[in-house]
C-alpha positions, 0 to 999 in steps of 0.5 A: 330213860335218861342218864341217872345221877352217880349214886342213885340207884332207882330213877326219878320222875319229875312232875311239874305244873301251875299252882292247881293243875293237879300236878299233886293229885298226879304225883299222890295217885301214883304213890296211893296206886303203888305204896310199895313202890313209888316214893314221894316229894312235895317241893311245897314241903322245902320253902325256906321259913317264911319269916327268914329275912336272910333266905328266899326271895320276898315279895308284897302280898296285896295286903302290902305286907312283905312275904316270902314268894312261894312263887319264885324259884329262889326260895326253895331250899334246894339243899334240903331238895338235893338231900331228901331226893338222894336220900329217897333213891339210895334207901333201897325202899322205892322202884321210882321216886316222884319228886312234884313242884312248881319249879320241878323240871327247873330247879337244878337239884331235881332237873340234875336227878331227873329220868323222866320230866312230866308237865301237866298242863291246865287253863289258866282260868281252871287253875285260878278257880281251882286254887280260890276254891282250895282257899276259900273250902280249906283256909276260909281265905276271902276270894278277893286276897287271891284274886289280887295276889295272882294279878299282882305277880302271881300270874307273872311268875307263872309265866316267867318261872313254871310256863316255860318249863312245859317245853322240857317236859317229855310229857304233857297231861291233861290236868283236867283228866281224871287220876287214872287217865293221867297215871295210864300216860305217865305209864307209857312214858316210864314203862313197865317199871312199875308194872313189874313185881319188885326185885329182891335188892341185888337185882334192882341194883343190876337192872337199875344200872343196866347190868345183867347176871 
């Protein structure tokens, strides 16, 4: 396990993927399968407010009406990150927290906590359909719009901000597996930290920082 940022007291696990990868079925698997244990954080949650001119990078939506680009890196509000992040690790509530989002290997307040990184990886083409399904089935979005809007830059920021975050990775999933085939490889990279019962909190700070009675 890699170096734990000063004060944390449980580790980190950083999952990141393209927009559909299954980068949250991954992360809510893991915290559904372990309640007790695992907490967990959607950087989809920490976007500035879509209508703050001052905050975020902004881009034009094919519709041509200017919007926040939830695909950019520079509009997550890593503040709020960094907070919620130490806040989890110090509550004394989790053995692990899961920090998922595009950018979670990348953006600095999560790539600095980080013990382990995993990168699930999907097609192109499964994502794509995967995310025109998820808009159609749950926003009734015409197909169309997220069509144009992922040849307009959608497909570019992927391949600029979240692609290259794969080589970081200390692990690589098949985002096309099922929950428990992806759960079953993360357990192989982080041990049996979750396996194990949980310790009363004196020796979870001992065994956290390497310490022994």
């Amino acid at each position: 396990m890699k170096g734990v940022a000063s004060g944390l007291r449980v580790p980190v696990l950083a999952v990141a993927g393209g927009t559909a990868s299954g980068k949250s079925t991954l992360a809510e698997a893991l915290a559904l399968h372990h309640p007790q244990t695992v907490g967990l954080i959607h950087l989809d949650d920490f976007y500035v407010p879509a209508h703050d001119p001052q905050r975020g990078v902004r881009t034009l939506s094919a519709t041509g009406a200017e919007t926040l680009d939830w695909n950019h890196p520079g509009s997550i509000d890593e503040t709020a990150v960094t907070a919620a992040i130490d806040a989890a690790a110090g509550s004394g509530r989790h053995r692990l927290v899961v920090v998922e989002g595009l950018f979670a290997l990348t953006l600095p307040a999560v790539a600095a906590r980080a013990s382990w990184r995993v990168y699930v990886d999907t097609p192109d083409d499964i994502r794509l359909a995967r995310k025109i399904l998820r808009k159609i089935e749950v926003q009734r979005q015409d197909p169309a719009l997220s069509l144009r809007n992922y040849l307009l830059s959608g497909r570019e920021r992927h391949a600029a901000h979240v692609a290259p975050s794969r080589s970081l990775a200390d692990l690589v999933v098949d985002g096309t597996a099922d929950e428990y085939t992806m759960i079953a490889e993360v357990l192989t990279l982080i041990g049996p930290l979750l396996a194990e019962p949980v310790l009363a909190d004196s020796a979870l700070d001992a065994s956290c920082y390497g310490e022994t009675a």
